[in-house]
N, C-alpha and C positions, 0 to 999 in steps of 0.2 A: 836222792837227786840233789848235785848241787843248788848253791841257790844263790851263784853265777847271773847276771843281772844279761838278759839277749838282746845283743843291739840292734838295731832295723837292718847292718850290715849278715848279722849274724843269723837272725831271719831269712833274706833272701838267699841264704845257701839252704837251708833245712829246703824254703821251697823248692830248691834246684834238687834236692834232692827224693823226697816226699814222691814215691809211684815213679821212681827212676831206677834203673840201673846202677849199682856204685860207681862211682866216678874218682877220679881223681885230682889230686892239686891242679894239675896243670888244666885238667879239662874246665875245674871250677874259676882256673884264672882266667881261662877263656872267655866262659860264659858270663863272667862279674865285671871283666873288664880291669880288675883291681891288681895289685901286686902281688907275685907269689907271696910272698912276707905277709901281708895281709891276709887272704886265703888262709895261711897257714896257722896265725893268731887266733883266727874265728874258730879255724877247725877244734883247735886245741880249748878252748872254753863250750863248743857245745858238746864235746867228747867229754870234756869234765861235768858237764850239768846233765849227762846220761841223751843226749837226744840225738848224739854220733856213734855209729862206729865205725874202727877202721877196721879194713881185714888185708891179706896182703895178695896179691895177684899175680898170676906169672906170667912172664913176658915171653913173649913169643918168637922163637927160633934162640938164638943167646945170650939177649939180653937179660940185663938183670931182674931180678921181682921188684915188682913194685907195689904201692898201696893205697887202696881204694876204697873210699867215705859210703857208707849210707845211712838212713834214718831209719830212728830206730821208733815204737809206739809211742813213744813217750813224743817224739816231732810231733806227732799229730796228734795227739793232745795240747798241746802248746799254741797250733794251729787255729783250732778248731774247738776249743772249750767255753768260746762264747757260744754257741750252738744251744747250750745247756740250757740256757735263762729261756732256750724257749720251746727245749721238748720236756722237761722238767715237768712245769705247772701241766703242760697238756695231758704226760703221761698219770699225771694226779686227779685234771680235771676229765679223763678216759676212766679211770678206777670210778670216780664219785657218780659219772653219766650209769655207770653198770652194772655197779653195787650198793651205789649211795653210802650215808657213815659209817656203817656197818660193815661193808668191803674195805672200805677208808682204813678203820680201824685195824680190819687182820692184816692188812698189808704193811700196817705200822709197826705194828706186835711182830709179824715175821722179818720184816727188815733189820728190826732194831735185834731181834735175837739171833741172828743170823752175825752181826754185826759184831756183839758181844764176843761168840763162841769165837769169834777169831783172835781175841784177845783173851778169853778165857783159857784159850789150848798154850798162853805159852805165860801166865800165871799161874806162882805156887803157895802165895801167900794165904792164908789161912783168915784173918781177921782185916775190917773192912778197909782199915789205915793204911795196912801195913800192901792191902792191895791195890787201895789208889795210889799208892808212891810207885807201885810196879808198873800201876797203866800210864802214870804218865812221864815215865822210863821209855814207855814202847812209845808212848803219842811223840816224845823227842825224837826218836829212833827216826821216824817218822817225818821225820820235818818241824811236825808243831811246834807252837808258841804258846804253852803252857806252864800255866804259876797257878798254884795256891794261896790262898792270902786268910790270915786266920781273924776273925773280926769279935768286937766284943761278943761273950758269952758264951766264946767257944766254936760258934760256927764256922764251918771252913765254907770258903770261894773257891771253887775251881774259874779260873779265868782264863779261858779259849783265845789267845788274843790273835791268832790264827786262825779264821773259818775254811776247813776244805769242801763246804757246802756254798760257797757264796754265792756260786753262779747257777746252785739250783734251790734257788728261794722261789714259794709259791705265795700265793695269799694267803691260805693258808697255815701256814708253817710247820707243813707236815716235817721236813726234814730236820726243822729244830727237837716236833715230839720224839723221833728213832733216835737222835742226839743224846737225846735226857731218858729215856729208856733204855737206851744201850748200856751210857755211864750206870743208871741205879745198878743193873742187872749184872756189869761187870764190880762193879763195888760191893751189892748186897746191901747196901741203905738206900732208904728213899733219897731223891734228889728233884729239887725245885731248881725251875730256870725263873734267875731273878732278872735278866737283862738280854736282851739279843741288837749283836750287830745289823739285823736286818730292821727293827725296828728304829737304832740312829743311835743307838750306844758302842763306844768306844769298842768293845769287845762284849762277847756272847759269854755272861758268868752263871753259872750252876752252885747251888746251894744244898750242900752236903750235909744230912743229918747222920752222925757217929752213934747218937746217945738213942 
């Protein structure tokens, strides 16, 4: 997904479109009130940031085809990702009513290994270095904001300066432990979280033991 900055202009088209019909330029110049020229600018930056598509349409009796916007999952994500912050802890605080720490726990262990395998199936690397340069290969692919920083005595920092958890922070920060479970289990070393964005640090950094 690009990463196309959405303007409140560019917004009110996704909504025009979001559980509609695809529509077209003209119909959206309609309904915005704006310029085709405009319309057609917006279109062209949420098609680039993945939350448009066009498809093309035919016209009816012999007119020419034409081509017609809709949104794609990614709109309603966009939408609707504040949601998070508040079925997140419930669905955490719905585990601990059921199961208490001990349900807590396997839910963690499975998330986080669940999580892993999907980065384990497209590493080939062998040794734990030579695999974290690979995962955060794929976490770029990905969008992330991720650097390592190597600090006296040889310890590596992995620094997350990208959270794609932000908006499902709990109290207790179940989502940081599948974080730091995933990374050990994709790397093969122990891994300590030394700082999290959710507690007021600049970025979420993980503490890599090699040795």
């Amino acid at each position: 997904m690009s990463d196309n900055v959405i303007t409140a202009a560019g917004q009110r088209i996704v909504k025009l479109l979001v559980g509609n019909p695809p529509q077209t330029v003209a119909q959206l110049t309609d309904a915005t009130g704006v310029t085709r020229t405009a319309v057609t600018e917006q279109l062209g930056v949420l098609q680039a940031a993945g939350y448009v598509e066009r498809e093309k349409m035919l016209a009816k009796g012999r007119g020419r085809p034409c081509h017609a916007y809709r949104a794609t999952v990614d709109a309603l994500k966009l939408l609707f990702v504040g949601n998070q912050h508040l079925l997140v802890p419930a669905i955490w605080q719905a585990v601990s009513d059921l199961g208490g720490e001990e349900l807590v726990e396997k839910v963690v262990d499975k998330v986080s290994r669940s999580l892993a395998e999907h980065y384990n199936g497209r590493i080939t690397a062998k040794r734990p270095r030579a695999r974290l340069r690979q995962l955060i290969g794929l976490l770029k692919e990905e969008g992330r904001l991720v650097d390592v920083v190597t600090e006296k005595g040889g310890k590596l920092i992995l620094h997350k300066r990208s959270c794609p958890f932000i908006s499902m922070a709990d109290p207790h920060f179940y989502v940081c432990q599948i974080d730091r479970k995933m990374l050990a289990d994709v790397i093969g070393r122990p891994v300590r979280q030394v700082a999290c964005r959710h507690e007021g640090a600049p970025c979420c950094q993980f503490e890599i033991s090699l040795h």
